[in-house]
C-alpha positions as CSV (number, residue, x, y, z in Angstrom):
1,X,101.9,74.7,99.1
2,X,106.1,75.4,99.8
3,X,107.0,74.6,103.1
4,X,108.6,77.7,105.0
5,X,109.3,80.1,102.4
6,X,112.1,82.4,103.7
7,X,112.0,85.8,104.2
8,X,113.7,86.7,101.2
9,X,111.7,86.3,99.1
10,X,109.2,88.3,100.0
11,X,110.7,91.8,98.3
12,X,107.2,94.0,98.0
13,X,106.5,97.2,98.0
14,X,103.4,98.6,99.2
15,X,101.2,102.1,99.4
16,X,101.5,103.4,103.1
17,X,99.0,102.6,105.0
18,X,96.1,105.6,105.1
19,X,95.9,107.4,107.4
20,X,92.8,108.6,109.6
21,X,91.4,109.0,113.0
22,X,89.7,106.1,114.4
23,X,86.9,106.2,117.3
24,X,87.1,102.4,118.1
25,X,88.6,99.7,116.6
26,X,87.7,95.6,116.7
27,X,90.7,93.5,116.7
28,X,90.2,89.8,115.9
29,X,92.6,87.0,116.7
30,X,92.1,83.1,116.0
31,X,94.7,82.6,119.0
32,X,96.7,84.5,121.3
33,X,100.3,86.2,119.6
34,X,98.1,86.6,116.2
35,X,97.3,89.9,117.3
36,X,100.9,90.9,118.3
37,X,102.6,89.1,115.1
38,X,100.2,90.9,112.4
39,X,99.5,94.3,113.5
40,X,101.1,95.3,117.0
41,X,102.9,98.4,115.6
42,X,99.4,99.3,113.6
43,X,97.9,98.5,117.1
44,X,100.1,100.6,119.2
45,X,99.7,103.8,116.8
46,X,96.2,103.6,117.0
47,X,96.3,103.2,120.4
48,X,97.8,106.4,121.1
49,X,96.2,108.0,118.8
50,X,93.3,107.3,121.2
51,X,91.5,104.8,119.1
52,X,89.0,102.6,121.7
53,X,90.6,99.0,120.7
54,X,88.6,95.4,121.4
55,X,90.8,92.7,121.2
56,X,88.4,89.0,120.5
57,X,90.4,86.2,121.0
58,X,88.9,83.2,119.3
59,X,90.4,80.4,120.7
60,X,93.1,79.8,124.0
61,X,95.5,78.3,121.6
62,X,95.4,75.2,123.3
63,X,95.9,72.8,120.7
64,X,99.2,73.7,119.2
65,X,100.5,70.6,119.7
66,X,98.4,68.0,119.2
67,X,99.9,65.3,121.0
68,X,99.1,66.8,124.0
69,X,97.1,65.1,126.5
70,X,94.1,66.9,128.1
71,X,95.8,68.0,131.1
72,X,99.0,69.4,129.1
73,X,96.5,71.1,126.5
74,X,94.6,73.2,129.2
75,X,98.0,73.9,130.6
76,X,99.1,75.4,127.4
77,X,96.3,77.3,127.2
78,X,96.4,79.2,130.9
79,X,100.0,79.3,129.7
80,X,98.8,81.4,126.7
81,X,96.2,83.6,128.3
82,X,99.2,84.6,130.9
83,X,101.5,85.5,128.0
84,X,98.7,87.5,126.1
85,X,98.6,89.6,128.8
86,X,102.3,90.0,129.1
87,X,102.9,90.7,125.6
88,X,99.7,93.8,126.1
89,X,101.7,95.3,128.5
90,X,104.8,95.2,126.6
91,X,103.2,97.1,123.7
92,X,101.6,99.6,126.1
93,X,98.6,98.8,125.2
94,X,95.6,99.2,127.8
95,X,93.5,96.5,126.4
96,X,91.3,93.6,127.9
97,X,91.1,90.4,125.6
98,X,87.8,89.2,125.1
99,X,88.4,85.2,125.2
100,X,85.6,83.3,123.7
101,X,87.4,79.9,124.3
102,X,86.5,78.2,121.3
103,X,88.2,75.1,119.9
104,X,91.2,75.4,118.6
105,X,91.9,74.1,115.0
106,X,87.7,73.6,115.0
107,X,86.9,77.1,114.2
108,X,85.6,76.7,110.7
109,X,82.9,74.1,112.5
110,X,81.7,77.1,114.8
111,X,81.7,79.8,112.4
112,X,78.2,80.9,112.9
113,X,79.1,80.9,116.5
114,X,82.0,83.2,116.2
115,X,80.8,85.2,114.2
116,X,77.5,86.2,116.3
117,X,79.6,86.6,118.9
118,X,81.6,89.1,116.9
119,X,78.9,90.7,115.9
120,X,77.7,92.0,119.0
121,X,81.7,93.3,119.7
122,X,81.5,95.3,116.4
123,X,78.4,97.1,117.1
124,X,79.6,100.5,116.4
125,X,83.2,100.4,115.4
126,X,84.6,101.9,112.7
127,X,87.5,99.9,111.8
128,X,88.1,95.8,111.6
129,X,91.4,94.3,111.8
130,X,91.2,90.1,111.5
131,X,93.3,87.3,110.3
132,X,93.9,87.5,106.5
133,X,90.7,85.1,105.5
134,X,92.3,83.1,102.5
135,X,95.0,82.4,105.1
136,X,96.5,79.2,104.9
137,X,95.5,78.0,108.4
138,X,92.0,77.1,109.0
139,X,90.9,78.6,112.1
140,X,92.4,82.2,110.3
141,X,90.3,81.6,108.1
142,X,87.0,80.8,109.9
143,X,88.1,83.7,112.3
144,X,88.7,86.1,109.1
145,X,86.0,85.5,107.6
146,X,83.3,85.5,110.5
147,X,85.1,88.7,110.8
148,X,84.0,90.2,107.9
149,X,80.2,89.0,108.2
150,X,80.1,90.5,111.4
151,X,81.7,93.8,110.7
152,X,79.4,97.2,109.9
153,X,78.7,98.6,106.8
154,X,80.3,101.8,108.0
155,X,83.3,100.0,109.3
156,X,86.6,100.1,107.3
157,X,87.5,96.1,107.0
158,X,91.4,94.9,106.6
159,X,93.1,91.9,107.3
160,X,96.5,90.9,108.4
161,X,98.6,87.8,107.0
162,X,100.5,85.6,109.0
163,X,100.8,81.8,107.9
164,X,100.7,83.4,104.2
165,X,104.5,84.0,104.7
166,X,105.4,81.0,105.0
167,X,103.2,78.3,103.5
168,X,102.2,80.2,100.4
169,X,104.8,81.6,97.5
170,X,105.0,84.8,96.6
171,X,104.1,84.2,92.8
172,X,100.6,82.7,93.9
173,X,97.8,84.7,91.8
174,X,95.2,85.0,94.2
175,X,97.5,86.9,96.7
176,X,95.6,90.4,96.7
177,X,99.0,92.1,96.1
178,X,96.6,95.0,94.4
179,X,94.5,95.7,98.1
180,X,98.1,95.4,100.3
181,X,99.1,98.3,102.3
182,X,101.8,98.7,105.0
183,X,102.2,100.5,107.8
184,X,105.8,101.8,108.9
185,X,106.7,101.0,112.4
186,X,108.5,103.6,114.3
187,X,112.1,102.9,116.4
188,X,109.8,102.4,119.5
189,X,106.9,100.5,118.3
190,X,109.4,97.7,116.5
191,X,111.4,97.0,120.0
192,X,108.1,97.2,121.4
193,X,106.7,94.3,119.3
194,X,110.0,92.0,119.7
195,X,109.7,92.3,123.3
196,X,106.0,91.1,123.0
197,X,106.9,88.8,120.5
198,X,109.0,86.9,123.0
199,X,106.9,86.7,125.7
200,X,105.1,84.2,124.4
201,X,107.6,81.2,125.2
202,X,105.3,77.8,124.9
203,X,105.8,79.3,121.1
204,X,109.1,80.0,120.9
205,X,110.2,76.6,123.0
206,X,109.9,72.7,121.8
207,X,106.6,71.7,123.0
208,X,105.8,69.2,126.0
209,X,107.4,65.9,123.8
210,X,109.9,67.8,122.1
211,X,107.9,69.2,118.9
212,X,109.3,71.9,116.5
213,X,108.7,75.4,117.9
214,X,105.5,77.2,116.7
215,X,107.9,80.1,115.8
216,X,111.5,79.1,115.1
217,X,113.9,81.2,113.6
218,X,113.2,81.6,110.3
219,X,109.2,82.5,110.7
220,X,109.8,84.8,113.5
221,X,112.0,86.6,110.4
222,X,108.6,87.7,108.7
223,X,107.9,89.3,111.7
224,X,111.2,91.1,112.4
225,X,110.2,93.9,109.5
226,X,110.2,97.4,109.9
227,X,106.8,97.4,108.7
228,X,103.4,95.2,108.5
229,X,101.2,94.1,105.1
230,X,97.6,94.9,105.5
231,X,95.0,94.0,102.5
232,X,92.0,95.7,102.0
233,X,88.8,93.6,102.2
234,X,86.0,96.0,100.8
235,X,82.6,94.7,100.8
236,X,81.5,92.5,97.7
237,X,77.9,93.6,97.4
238,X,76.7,96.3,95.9
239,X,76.5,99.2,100.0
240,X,73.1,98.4,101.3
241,X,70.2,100.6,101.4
242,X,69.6,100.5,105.1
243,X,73.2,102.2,105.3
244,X,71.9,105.2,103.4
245,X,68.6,105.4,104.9
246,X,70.1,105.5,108.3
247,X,72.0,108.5,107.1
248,X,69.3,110.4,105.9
249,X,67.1,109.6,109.2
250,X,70.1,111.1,111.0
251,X,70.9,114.3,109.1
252,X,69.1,116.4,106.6
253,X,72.0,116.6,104.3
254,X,74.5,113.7,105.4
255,X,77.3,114.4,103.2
256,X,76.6,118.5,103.9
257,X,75.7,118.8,100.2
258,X,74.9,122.4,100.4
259,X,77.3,124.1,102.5
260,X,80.5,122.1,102.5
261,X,83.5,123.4,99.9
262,X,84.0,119.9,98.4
263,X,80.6,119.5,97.1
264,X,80.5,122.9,96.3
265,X,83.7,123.0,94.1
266,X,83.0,119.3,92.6
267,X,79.7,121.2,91.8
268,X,81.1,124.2,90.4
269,X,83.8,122.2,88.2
270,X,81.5,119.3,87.1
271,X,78.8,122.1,85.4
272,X,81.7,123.4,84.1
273,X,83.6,120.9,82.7
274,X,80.0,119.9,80.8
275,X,81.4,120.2,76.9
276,X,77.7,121.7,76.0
277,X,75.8,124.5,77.1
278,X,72.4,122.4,77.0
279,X,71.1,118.4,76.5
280,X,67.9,117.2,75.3
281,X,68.0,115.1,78.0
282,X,69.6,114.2,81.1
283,X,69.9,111.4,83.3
284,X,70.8,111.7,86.8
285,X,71.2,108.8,89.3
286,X,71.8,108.9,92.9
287,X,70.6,112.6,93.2
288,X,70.4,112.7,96.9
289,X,68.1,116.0,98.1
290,X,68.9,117.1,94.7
291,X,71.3,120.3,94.9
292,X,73.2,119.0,91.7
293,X,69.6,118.7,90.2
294,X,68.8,121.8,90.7
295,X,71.7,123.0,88.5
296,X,71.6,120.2,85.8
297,X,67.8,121.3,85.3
298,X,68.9,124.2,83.2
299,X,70.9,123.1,81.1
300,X,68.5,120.6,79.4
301,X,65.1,119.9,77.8
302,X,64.1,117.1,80.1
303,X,65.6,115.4,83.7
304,X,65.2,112.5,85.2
305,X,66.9,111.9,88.5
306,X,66.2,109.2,90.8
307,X,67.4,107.9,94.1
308,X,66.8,104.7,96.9
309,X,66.0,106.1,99.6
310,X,62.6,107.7,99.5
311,X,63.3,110.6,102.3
312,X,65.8,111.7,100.2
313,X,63.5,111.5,96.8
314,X,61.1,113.2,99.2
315,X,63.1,116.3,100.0
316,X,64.1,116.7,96.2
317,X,61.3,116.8,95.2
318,X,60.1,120.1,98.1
319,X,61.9,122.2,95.6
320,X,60.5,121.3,92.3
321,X,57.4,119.9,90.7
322,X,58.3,120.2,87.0
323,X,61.2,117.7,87.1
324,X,61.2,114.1,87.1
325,X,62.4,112.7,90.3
326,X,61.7,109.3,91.3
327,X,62.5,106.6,93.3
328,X,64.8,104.1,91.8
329,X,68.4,102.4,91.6
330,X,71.1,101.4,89.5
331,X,71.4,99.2,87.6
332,X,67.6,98.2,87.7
333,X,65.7,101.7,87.0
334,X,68.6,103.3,84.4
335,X,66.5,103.9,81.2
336,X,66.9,102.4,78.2
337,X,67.4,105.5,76.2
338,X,68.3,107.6,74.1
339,X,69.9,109.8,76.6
340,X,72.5,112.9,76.1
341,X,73.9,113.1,79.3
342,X,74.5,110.3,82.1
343,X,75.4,112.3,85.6
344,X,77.1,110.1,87.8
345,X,78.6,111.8,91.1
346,X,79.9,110.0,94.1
347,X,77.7,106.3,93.5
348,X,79.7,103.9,90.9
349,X,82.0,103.2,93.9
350,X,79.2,101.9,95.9
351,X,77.9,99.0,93.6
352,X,79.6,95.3,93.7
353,X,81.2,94.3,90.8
354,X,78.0,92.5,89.0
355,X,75.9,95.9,89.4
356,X,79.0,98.1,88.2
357,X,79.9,96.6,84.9
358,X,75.9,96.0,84.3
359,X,75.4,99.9,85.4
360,X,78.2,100.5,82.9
361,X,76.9,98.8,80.0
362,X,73.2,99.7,80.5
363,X,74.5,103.4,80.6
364,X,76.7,103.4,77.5
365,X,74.4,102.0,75.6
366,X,71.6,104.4,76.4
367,X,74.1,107.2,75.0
368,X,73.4,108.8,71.5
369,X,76.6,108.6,69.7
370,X,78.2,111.7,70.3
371,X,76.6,111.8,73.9
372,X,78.7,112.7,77.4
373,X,79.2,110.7,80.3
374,X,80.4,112.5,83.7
375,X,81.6,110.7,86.8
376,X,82.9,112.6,89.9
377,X,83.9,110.5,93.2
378,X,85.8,111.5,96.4
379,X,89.5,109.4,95.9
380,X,89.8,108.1,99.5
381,X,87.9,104.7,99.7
382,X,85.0,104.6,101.8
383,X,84.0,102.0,104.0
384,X,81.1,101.1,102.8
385,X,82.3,100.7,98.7
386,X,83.3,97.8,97.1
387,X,85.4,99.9,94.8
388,X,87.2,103.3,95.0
389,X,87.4,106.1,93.2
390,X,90.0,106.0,90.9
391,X,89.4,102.0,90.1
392,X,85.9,103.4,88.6
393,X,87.2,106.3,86.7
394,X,89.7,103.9,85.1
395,X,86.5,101.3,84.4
396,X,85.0,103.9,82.7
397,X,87.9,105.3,80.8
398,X,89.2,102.3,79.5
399,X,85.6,101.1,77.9
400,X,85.9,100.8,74.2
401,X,83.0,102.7,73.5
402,X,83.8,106.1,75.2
403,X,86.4,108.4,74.7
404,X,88.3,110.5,78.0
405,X,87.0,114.5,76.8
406,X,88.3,116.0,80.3
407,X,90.3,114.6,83.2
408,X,90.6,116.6,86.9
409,X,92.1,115.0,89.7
410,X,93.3,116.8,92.8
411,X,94.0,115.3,96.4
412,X,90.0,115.1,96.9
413,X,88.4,114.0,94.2
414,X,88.6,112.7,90.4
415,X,86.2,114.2,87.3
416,X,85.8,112.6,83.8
417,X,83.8,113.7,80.9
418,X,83.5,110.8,78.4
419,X,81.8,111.1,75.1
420,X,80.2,108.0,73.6
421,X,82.0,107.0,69.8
């Protein structure tokens, strides 16, 4: 670990952060200024954008100095709360900390703690922001990754780095470079920040026996950008089956299968990108209330589709009793073959990495030689996946035993046809 790398060095580029509205949004901070160093001009734009933001504070701060006596540490941490709120109102931000006064620098020994306590903040958001979890200090790490046990599966999950500029180098491999976004402040939002910045003083001053500042100079540099670094953390299991269930108690047709223009042009293009007229037979995973189904059942000899969740198996089956639907998932229920045609539309982004490359293999080698493989999946990564889109499509394509037959990508979605050597 380098000591104080400067700011230099860190010469990235990044995609621009996506946007999308947000209903409400749980921010998580190990100690008051986290917040405001990482991801106040992310804060403030979603903010006014009318996002519902929860701010957790972990910890008072109060043991930034650890020669501190008692008295002097519960002075620092009053001192901290104070500046908190300051450093709110110079953002513009309307927002209430929630202070669960942990110990600071002890978080990793009440992670279960904090993170049932986060859990009951996150009920219902849609987005998590929290300390970057591989971050080198400890209690971002504990708070990060409570964070992301706590969060919802429908929640979109990203963290912010802040130690990470300083303590690690740029060149370190497990950096996710690959899952880093940023988000481009605006004139307002950066003078914004520095003023908040600096209203937390016990940081920014020698502490009570003349220790280092917290934020000298050349950190406070990392913070002085024009925009903020944001990685990704997706999910690392394969999107529950609750999730989906829970979708299908709530809706008839959750992804509006039937009427919306997406799924009706995906539809329209995936039957037509098919290279044959007609399959012996077909294998459809993931069918949902079977509208695609429907379709693929003439153009083949014999179809099996399956799903997870029965009330959707349930409804595909009201409109058919001559087809095979079942209940079932990948990668357990995939047959073993041979097969013509795999049908893969909007699920290889939902599986973790174990049940993706075993979905993969199990498929490809269920193929006849000369047999087609289709995938179609929306591009914009949804909260519950532990992949996206186009990090599939390039799986798929770049397997040694299928060859790329059609590509179509557009600003919605991406479609492959790939025929087994």
């Amino acid at each position: 670990m380098r000591a104080f790398v400067s700011e230099h060095e860190w010469t990235r580029t990044f995609p621009a952060w996506p946007e999308q509205q947000f209903r409400r949004a749980l921010v998580v901070a190990a100690h008051p200024d986290d917040e405001t160093l990482g991801t106040s001009g992310l804060l403030q734009h979603l903010h006014a954008a009318g996002t519902e933001v929860t701010l957790v504070v972990a910890t008072d701060g109060d043991a930034a100095f650890p020669a501190s006596d008692p008295a002097e540490r519960r002075a620092l941490g009053r001192a901290r709360r104070t500046e908190l709120a300051r450093s709110l109102a110079a953002q513009g931000l309307d927002v209430r900390p929630e202070w669960l006064g942990l110990p600071d620098s002890d978080l990793t020994a009440h992670s279960g703690e904090l993170t049932e306590a986060l859990r009951g903040y996150a009920v219902d958001c849609d987005l998590c922001l929290m300390p970057w979890p591989d971050d080198p200090h400890p209690d971002h790490q504990a708070a990060g990754r409570a964070a992301l046990a706590a969060a919802p599966a429908a929640a979109h999950r990203w963290s912010y780095p802040i130690w990470m500029w300083h303590w690690r180098d740029p060149g370190d491999p497990d950096i996710p470079w690959h899952q880093g976004f940023s988000y481009q402040l605006t004139d307002g939002e950066h003078t914004a920040k520095d003023a908040a910045i600096h209203t937390f003083t016990t940081q920014l001053a020698p502490g009570p026996h003349g220790e280092e500042p917290i934020l000298p100079t050349e950190v406070l540099a990392h913070f002085d950008r024009r925009f903020e670094t944001f990685f990704r953390e997706p999910p690392d299991r394969s999107a529950p089956v609750e999730r989906f269930t829970e979708l299908y108690a709530n809706s008839a047709d959750p992804w509006h299968v039937e009427t919306s223009w997406y799924e009706r042009r995906k539809r329209a293009l995936l039957l037509a990108a098919l290279p044959r007229e007609r399959y012996r037979t077909i294998v459809e995973p993931g069918c949902g209330t079977g509208t695609l189904t429907r379709e693929l059942s003439e153009r083949c000899d014999r179809l099996i589709a399956f799903d997870l969740v029965p009330e959707a198996v349930r409804r595909a089956r009201s409109w058919s009793s001559d087809v095979d639907i079942r209940g079932g998932s990948v990668p357990e229920d995939l047959p073993s073959g041979p097969v013509d045609l795999f049908v893969y539309s909007e699920l290889l982004y939902y599986l973790g990495e174990a049940d993706l490359q075993r979905t993969i293999d199990t498929s490809v080698a269920a193929l006849r030689p000369g047999g087609d493989l289709v995938a179609a999946h929306w591009l914009p990564w949804a909260p519950e996946a532990p992949h996206d889109g186009v990090g599939v499509h390039e799986r798929l394509a770049a397997h040694p035993e299928l060859e790329l037959l059609v590509t179509h990508i557009d600003e919605q979605f991406r479609l492959d046809v790939l025929r087994r050597r």
